[in-house]
MIFITI-666410 format. One record per atom (N, C-alpha, C): x, y, z. Coordinates in steps of 0.1 Angstrom, whole numbers, plus 5000, padded with zeros to 4 digits. Layout:
BEGIN
XYZ;...
This chain:
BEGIN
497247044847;497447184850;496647224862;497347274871;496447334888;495547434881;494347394888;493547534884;493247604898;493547724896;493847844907;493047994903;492348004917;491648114917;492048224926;492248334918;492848454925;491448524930;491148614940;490348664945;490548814948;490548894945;491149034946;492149084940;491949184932;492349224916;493249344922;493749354932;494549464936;496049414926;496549534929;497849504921;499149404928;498849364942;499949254952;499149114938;497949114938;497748974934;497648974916;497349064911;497949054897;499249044894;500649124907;501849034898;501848934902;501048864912;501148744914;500748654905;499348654900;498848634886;499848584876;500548694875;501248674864;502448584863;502748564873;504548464879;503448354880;502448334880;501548164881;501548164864;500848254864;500548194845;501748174840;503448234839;504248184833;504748034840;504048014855;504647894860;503147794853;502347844851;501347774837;500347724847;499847784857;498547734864;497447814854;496647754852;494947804851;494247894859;494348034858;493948134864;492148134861;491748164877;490348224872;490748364883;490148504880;490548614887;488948664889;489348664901;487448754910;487348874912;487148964915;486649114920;485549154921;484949194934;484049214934;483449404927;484649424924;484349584916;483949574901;484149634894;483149644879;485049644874;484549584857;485549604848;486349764851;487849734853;488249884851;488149974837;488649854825;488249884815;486949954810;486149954815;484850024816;484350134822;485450224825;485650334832;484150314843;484550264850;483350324864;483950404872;483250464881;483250564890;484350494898;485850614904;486950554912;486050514924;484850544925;484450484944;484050354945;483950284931;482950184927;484250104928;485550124931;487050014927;487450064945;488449914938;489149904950;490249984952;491149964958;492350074959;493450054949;493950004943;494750024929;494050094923;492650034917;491850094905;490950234908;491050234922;490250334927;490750464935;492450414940;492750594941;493250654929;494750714932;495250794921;496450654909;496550744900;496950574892;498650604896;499150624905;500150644906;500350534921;502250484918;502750404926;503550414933;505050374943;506150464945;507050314949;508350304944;509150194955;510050274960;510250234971;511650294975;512150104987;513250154993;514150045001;512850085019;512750215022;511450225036;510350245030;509550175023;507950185024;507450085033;506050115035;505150055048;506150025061;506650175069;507150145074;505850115089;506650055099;506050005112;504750125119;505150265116;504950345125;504550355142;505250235145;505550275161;506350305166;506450445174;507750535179;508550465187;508150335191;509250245199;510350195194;510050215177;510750135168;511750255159;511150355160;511350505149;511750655157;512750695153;512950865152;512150945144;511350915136;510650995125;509150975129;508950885137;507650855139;507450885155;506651025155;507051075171;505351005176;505050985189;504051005197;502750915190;503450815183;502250725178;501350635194;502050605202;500850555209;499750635213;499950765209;498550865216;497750915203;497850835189;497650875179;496150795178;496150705184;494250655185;493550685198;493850835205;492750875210;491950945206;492751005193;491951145189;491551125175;490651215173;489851185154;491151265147;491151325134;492051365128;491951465129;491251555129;490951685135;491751735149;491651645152;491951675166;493551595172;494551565153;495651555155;495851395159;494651325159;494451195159;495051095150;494450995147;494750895134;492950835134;492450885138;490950775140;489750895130;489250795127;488150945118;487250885122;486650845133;485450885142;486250875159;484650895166;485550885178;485650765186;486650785193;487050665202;486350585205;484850665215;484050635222;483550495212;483250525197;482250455187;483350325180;484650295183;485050165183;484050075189;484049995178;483849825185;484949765192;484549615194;485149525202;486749495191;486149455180;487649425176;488249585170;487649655166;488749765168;489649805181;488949765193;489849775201;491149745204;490549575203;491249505204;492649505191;492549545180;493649595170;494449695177;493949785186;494449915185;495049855197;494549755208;495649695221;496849615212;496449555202;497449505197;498649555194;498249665184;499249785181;499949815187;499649865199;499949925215;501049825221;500949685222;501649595228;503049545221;502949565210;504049575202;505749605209;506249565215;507549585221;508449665216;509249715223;510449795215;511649725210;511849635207;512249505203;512249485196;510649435194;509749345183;509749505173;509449585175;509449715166;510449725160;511649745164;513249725155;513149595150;512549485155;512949355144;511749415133;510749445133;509949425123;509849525113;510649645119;510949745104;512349675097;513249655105;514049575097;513649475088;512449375092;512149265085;511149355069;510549425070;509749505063;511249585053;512349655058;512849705050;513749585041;514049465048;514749375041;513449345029;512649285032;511449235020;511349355011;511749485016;511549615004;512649574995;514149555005;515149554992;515349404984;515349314990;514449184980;513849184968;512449264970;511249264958;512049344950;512849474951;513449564943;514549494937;515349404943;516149304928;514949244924;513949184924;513249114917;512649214910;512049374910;511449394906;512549504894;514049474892;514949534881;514949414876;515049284878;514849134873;513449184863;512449194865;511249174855;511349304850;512149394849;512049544840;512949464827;513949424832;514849334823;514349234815;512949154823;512649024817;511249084805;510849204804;509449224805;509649374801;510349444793;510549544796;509249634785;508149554779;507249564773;506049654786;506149584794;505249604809;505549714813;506549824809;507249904819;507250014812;506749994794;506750104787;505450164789;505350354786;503950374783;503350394797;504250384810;503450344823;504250514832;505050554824;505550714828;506550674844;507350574837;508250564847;509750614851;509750684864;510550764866;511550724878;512850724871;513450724882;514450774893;514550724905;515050804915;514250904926;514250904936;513350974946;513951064955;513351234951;514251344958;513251354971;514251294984;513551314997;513751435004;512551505011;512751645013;512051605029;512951655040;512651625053;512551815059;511251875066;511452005071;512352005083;512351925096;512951935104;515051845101;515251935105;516951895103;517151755108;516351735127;516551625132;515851495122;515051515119;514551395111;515151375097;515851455092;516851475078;518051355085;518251415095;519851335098;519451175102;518251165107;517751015110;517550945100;517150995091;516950955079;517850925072;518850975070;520051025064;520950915071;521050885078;521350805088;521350595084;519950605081;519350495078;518950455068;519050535058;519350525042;520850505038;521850525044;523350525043;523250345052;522750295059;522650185061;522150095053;521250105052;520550035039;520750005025;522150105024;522350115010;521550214997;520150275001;519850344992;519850464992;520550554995;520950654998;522450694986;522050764978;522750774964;523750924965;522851064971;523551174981;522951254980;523151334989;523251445001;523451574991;522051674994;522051784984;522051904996;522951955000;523252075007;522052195004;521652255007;520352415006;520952494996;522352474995;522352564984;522452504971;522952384975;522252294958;520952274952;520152264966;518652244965;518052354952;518352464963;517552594958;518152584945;519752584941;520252614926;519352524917;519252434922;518952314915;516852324913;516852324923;515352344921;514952494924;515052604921;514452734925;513352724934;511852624926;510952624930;511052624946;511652564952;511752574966;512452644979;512252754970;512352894981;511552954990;510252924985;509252964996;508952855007;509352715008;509652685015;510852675026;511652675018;513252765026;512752845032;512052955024;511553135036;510853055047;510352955050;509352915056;509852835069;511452775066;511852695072;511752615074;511352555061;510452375057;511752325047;512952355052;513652245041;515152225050;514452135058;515752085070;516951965065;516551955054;517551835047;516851775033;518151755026;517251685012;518651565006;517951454997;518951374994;518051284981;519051234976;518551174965;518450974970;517650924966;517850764974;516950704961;517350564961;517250484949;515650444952;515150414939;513650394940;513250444928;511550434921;510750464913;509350524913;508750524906;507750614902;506850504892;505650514894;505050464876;503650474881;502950444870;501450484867;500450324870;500550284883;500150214885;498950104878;497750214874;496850144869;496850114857;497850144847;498050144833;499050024836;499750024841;500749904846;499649774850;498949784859;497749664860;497149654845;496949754838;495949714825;496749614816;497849644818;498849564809;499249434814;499349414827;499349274833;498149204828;496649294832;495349204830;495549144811;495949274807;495949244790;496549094784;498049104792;498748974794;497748864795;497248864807;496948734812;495648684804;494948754797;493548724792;494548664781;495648694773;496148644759;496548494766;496848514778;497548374786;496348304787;495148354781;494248214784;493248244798;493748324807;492848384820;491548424821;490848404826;489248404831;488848494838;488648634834;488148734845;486848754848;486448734861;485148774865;485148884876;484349044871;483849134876;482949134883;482449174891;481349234900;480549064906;481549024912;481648874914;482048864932;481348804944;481348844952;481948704961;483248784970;483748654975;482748674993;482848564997;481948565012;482548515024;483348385020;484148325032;484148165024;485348135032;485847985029;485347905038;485147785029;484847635040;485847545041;485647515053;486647415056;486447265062;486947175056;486647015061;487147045077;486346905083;486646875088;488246855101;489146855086;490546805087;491146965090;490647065088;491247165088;491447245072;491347155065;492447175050;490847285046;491147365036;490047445031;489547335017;487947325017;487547235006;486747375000;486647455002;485947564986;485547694994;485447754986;485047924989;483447944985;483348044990;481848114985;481748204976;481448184965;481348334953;479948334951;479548444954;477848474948;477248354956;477248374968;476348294973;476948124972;477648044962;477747904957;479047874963;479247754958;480547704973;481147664959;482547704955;483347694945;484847604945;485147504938;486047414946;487347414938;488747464941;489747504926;490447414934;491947394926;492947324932;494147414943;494047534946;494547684946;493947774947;493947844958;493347984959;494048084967;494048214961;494848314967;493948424966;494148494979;493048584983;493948714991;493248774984;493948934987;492949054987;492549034997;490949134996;490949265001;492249305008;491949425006;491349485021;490849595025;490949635040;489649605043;488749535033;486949535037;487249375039;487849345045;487449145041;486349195051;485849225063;485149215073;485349025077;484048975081;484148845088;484448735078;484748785063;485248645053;486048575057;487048635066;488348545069;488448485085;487048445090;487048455101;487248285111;487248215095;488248075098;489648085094;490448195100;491648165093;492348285107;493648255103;494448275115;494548485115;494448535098;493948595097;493348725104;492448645104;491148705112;491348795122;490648945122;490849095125;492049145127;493549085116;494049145116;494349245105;493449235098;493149335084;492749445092;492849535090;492149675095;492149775082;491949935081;492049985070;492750135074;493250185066;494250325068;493550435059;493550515059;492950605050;494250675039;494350685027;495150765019;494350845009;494850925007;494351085000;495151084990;495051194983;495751244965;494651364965;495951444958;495651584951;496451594942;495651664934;496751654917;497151804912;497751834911;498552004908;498952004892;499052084887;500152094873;501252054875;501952034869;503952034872;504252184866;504152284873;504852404860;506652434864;506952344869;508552334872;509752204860;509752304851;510552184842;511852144843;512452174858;513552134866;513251994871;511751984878;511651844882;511551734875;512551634877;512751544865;512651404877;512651414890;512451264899;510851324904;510651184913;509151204920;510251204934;509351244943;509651304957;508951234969;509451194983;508551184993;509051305003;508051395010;508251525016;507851445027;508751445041;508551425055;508251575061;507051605067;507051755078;506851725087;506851795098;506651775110;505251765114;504651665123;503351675123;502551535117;501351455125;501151335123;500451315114;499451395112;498351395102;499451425087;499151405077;499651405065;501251395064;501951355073;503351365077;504251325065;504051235058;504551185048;503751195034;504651285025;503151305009;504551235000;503851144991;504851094978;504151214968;504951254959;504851364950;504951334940;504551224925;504751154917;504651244904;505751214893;505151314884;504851224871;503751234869;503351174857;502851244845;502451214837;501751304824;499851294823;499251364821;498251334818;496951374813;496951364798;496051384790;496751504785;498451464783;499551534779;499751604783;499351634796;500051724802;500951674816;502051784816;502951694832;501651774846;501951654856;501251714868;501951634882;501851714890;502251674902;501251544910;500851434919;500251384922;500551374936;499951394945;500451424960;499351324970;500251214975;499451124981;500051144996;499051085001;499251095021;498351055027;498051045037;496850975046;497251005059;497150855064;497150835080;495850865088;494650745085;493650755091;492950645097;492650595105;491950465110;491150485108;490550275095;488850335095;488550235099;489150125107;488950025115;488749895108;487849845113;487249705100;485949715097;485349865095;484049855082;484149755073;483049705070;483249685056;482749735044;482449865048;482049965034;482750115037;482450205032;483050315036;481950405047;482850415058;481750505068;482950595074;483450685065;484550765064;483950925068;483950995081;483551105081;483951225074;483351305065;483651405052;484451525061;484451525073;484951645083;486451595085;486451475090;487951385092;488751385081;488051345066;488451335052;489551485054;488351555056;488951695053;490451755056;490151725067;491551695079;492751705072;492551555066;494051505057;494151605045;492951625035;493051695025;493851815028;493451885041;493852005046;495152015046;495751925051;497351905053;498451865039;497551805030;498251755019;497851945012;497151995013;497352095005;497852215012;498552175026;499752255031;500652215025;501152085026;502452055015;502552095005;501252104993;501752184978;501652304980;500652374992;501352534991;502552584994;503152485008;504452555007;505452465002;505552384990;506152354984;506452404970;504952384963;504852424951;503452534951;504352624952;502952754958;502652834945;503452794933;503252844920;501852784911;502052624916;501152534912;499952474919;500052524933;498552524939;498052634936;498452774934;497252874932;497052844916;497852814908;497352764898;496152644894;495952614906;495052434906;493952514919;494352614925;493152674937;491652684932;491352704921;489752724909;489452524911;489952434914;489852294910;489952214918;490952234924;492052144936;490552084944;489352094946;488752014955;487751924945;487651924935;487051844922;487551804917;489151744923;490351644915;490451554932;490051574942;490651474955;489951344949;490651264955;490751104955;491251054966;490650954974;490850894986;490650734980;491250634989;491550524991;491350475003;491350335010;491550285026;492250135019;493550125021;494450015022;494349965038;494649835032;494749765045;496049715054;496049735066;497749725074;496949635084;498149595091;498049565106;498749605119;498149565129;498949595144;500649625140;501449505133;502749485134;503449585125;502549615113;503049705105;503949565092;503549485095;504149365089;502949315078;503249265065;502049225061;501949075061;500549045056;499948905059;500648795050;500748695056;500948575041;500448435050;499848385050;498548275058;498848125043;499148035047;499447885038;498547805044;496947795039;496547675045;496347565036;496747415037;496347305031;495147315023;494647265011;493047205005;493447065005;491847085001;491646905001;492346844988;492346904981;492546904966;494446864966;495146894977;496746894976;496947024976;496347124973;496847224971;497147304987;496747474979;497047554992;495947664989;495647725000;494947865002;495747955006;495948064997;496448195005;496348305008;496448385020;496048505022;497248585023;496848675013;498048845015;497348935019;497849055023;497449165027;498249225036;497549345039;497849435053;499749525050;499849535038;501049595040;500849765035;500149815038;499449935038;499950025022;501350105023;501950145017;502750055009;503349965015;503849855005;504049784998;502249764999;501749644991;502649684972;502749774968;503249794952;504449714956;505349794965;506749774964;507049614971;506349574974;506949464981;506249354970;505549384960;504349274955;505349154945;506749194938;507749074933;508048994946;508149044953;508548954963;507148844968;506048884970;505148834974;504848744962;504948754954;504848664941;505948554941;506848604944;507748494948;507648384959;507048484967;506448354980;504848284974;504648314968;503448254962;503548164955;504548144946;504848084939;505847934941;506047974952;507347864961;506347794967;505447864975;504947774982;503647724975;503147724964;501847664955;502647504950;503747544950;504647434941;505447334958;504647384968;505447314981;506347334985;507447444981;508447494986;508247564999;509447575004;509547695018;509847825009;509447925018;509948045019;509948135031;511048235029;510948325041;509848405051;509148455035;507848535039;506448425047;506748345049;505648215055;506048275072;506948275075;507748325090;507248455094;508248575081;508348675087;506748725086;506148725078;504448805077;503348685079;503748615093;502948475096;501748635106;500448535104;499748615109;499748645129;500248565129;500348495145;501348535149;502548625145;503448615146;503948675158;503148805165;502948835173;502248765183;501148725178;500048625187;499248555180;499248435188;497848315180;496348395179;496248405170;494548425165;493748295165;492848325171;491448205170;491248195156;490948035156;490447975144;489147945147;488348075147;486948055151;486248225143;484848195143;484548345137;484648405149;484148535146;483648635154;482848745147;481448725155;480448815154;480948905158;
């Protein structure tokens, strides 16, 4: 039996977890955050366990956002001069980049108009992929799926017309685009969104295939799984950086200081790796994005899907609206971001920039749901929850196969910002092909290099 150590408890590597234990490897699982089960503080977790417990798939998550590549995504190359305040994407200022933040943000920048159409295509193809795999395991597993407040279908609400029809456009290509709800169906259909209409924030709306679920109740029930499967969890357990022979091949990792030697390791750390990955090809292509949540009531018992609202405008431009229940009651959950916090490796997030986004996400529920923000106005700032997921330059996420000495392999995921949920059957699938020596696709398309060779050397 391979014994394999998973490193980062986000939810890309627990369903991966779980496609190993049925393929019967010997899981040990690391995190450096505390038992979730032991309710700690959300600042003390990482981003599954630590923003809002809510998920979203749809066929365009983590998309590219480079306007070379997008109609919806206006004037991103001038989006890292400014803080967010000031209509930016950076939450400090320019001047206070380091050397490798720069260098990410030239990366970003160099990105071709080309290479931008191949790589939102390649990101929307891996979306529709994981989504037959991931009605495959509702089918295979439909125990995992109960109890997690899963909803389906996603009502897309775009303010400007032109970005309705772009949209509209490219969801009829893709195939997930189910139909087309005219303003006067809207309003019949949902009342609640008249004060929007008065506002001239409802330029197109449509229905498109996708889900909703309660993410960290969904992880509880995977971890639950796997401990019955015999799995090894260690909490508040610290990974540092991998060693490597001679030959190239990785001979052990560092946890708590000790050099640890499995037959298998997969590592998914998340937007703080900082310099752990700095023998691997890897290396400073992790960065971190900022995402927000505000939670409202649901007092609309018409809404029966979760929603993503597109407005005009870069800061909070995209909010997922998820409706879950909780503590029996329904509530709205309103996620958005769009913030560069570069490659800290702790949080050094300015409370004035934070603000920024919160400010914008609670433009969306006023003039969306203006019944249920002044109802949540006494609270609404002692319910926010922030996160920082990790992306990269390409808007592409990571998948790194290095040789051990052992026969095995080492692997790195990450960087798919928004997509990590929706794309995570799939990545399990490439994980699992290649532990057992197989090819797969994803080795190609989310090669770290794929844009450009990265040094196989640190950097201070």
């Amino acid at each position: 039996m391979k014994k394999t150590v998973v490193v980062g408890l986000g939810v890309v590597n627990l369903v991966s977890a779980y496609f190993l234990a049925r393929q019967g490897h010997q899981l040990v699982l690391v995190d450096k955050a505390p038992n979730p089960f032991n309710r700690p503080h959300w600042k003390e977790q990482g981003c599954t366990f630590g923003g809002e417990n809510v998920r979203m798939y749809t066929y365009t998550e983590a998309d590219n956002y480079n306007e070379k590549g997008s109609q919806l995504y206006s004037k991103m190359d001038e989006a890292f001069n400014n803080v967010i305040n000031d209509n930016g994407w950076l939450i400090r200022p320019k001047a206070t980049l380091n050397e490798n933040e720069r260098e990410w943000i030239e990366d970003f920048h160099s990105v071709t108009p080309a290479d931008a159409v191949q790589y939102s295509e390649d990101i929307y193809n891996v979306n529709i992929q994981s989504g037959q795999l991931w009605r495959k395991w509702m089918n295979e597993a439909p125990e995992l799926f109960e109890g997690v407040d899963l909803a389906e279908g996603i009502l897309r609400i775009y303010s400007e017309s032109s970005d309705f029809r772009a949209a509209q456009k490219l969801h009829n290509r893709l195939g997930s685009l189910d139909r087309i709800l005219s303003t006067a169906e809207v309003l019949e259909k949902y009342p609640l969104f008249v004060n929007a209409d008065e506002k001239d924030m409802l330029g197109g709306c449509m229905m498109v295939k996708g889900f909703t679920l309660k993410v960290q109740d969904f992880c509880k029930k995977i971890i639950r799984h796997l401990i019955a499967e015999g799995a090894t969890f260690r909490w508040d357990t610290e990974f540092s950086g991998i060693q490597r022979a001679a030959s190239g091949k990785v001979s052990g990792i560092i946890i708590n200081g000790e050099l640890e030697e499995y037959d298998n390791y997969l590592l998914s750390l998340g937007a703080y790796a900082g310099t752990s990955l700095c023998n691997t090809r890897t290396n400073n292509q992790l960065h971190g994005v900022l995402g927000v949540w505000l939670t409202i009531p649901n007092l609309y018992p018409e809404l029966k899907h979760s929603m993503k609202i597109h407005k005009l405008g870069r800061v909070g431009e995209d909010t997922n609206v998820t409706l879950i229940q909780r503590d029996g009651k329904p509530v709205l959950v309103l996620g958005s971001g769009y913030g560069y916090t570069g490659n800290a490796v702790k949080n050094k997030i300015s409370n004035s920039e934070l603000e920024g986004i919160f400010e914008s996400v609670k433009h969306t529920a006023q003039t969306y749901f203006p019944k249920a923000f002044e109802a949540a106005a006494s609270y609404i700032d002692q319910a926010k929850k922030y996160c920082v997921r990790s992306w990269t330059p390409t808007g592409l996420g990571i998948f790194e196969a290095i040789p051990a000495t052992g026969g095995g392999r080492l692997i790195i995921t990450g960087g798919n910002n928004t997509g990590g949920f929706t794309q995570s059957p799939y990545i399990a699938d490439a994980v699992r092909n290649v532990l057992k020596g197989n090819s797969h696709p994803l080795k190609s398309l989310f090669a770290p290099n794929r844009m450009k060779a990265s040094a196989d050397s640190c950097i201070s």
